[in-house]
N, C-alpha and C positions, 0 to 999 in steps of 0.2 A: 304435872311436870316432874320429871327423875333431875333429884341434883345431880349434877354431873361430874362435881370438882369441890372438892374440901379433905382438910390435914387429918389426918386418920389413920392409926397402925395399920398392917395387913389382916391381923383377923378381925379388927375393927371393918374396915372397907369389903371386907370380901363378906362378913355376915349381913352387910348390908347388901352389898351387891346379887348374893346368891337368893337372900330374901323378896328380893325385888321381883327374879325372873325365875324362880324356880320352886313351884308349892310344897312346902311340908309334905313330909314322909317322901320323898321322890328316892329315887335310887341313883345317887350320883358317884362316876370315877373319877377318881384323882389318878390321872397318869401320868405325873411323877411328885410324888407326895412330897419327897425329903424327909423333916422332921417334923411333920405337921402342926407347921405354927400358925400357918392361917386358919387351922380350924379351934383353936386356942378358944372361943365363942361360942362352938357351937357342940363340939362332941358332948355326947349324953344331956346332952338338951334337950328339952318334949316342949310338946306345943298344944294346947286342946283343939279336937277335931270334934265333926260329928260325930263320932264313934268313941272318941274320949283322947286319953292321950295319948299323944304317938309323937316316936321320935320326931327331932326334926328334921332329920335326912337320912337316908341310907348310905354312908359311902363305902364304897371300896376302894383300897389304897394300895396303888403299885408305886415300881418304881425300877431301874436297871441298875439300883446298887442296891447290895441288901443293907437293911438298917431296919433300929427295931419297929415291929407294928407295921408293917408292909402285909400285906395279905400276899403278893406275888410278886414274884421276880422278871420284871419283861421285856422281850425284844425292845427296842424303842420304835421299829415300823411295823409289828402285829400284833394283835391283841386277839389272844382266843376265845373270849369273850362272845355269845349268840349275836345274833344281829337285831339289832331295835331291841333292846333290855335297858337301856340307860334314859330314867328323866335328865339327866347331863353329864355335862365330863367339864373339870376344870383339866384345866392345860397350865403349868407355869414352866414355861420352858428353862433348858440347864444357860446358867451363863455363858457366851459366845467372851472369845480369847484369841488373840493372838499363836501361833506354833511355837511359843515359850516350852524348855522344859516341866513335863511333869503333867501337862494340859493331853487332853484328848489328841488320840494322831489319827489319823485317818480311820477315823470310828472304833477306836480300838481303846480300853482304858490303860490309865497306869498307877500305879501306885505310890503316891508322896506320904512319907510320914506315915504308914500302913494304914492310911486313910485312898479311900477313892473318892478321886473330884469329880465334879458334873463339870466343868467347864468345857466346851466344846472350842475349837476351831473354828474360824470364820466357817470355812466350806462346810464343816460338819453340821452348822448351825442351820443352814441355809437348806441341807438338804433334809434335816428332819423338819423343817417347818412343810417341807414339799410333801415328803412321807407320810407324815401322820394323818394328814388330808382325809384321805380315802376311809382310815380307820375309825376316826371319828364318828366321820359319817356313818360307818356302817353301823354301828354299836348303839347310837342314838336313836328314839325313839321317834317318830315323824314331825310330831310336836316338842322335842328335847333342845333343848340348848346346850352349847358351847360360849364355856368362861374362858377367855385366854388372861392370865396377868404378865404382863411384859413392862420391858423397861429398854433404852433406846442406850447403844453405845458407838463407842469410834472404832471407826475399822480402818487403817491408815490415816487419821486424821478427819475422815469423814465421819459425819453422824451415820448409822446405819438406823432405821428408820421401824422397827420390827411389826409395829403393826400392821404399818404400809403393804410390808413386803408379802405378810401373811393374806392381807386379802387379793395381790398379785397372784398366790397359789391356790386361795382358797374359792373364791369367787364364783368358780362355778358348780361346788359343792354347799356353801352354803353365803346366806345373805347376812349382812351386817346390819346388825341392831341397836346396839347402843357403842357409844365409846365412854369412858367414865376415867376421869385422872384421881390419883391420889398424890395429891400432895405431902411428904414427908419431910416435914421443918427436923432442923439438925440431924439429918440422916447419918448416919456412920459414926467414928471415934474419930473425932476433932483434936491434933494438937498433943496426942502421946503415940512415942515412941516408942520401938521402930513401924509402927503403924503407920502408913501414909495415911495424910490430909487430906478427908473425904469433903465435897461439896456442902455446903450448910442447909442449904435446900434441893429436893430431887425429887422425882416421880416417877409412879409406875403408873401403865396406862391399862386399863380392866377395859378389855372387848369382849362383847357380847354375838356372838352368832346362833342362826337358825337353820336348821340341814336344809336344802332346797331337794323335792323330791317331785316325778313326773306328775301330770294330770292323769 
């Protein structure tokens, strides 16, 4: 039995999680890394093999802003990457926003504070979860997996529901395997200003998929 749900950082949770479905030394992308703090656990970690030791994963790290330790700079709907090279690909998509100043406009960035944000737009949100579909798959290896970490927000007042929606798009490219919560007690900066008052407790939901491919 896979626990499914317990209070755990992100690179706490995600070394478990990648541990779980993805064997040592594999060759995994991160396509859209950030600042790679979920791999906080795992970079230049070894693991004994039959052969002796060997890292514990191979990643390759992109991303569509540059920031340091990104190996590449990438569309967010292609990746020129061979086809079938990857034992997986984590997915942590850009935060979804409201058409606030400063936020993502119609797929296009902009610049606050000569920082660029990830934050996307409902729409923009919606259609790279459609987009990347394809490419994942292709890049995946037949036996490879896909880690998405997501997290569920309001979009007028409604929950928008993100895993949901992902196997609406994904579905018939690939099957769903696990779903796995992470529970993060006292999430955010509580109670200092001008910082809003995040939730005390929140989650991010770790889905697991497998590419579905002909007989």
């Amino acid at each position: 039995m896979i626990t499914s749900a317990y209070p755990a950082t992100n690179a706490d949770f995600f070394r478990d999680v990648i541990g779980e479905f993805i064997p040592h030394g594999g060759r995994i992308l991160d396509a859209n890394t950030g600042h790679k703090r979920i791999w906080a656990k795992l970079i230049n970690q070894t693991a004994l093999s039959e052969t002796g030791y060997v890292q514990l994963y191979d990643p390759v790290f992109i991303d569509i802003r540059v920031l340091p330790g990104v190996d590449a700079i990438m569309d967010d709907r292609y990746l020129f990457f061979a086809n079938g090279i990857f034992d997986g690909v984590i997915f942590d998509p850009p935060y979804a926003c409201g058409a606030q100043p400063g936020h993502v406009r119609s797929g296009s960035f902009e610049t606050v504070e000569k920082e660029i944000t990830s934050m996307y737009k409902f729409k923009d949100f919606r259609r790279l979860i459609t987009d990347v579909r394809t490419e994942f798959h292709r890049v995946l290896k037949p036996r490879g997996i896909l880690i998405m970490k997501s997290g569920e927000f309001r979009e007028k007042g409604e929950v928008f529901p993100t895993t949901a929606y992902a196997w609406t798009k994904w579905k018939e490219l690939f099957k769903l395997e696990a779903l796995l919560v992470q529970v993060i007690p006292a999430s955010g900066i509580v109670g200092q200003k001008p910082i809003h008052t995040h939730v005390r407790t929140a989650h991010n939901t770790w889905s697991v998929w497998r590419p579905k491919h002909p007989n």
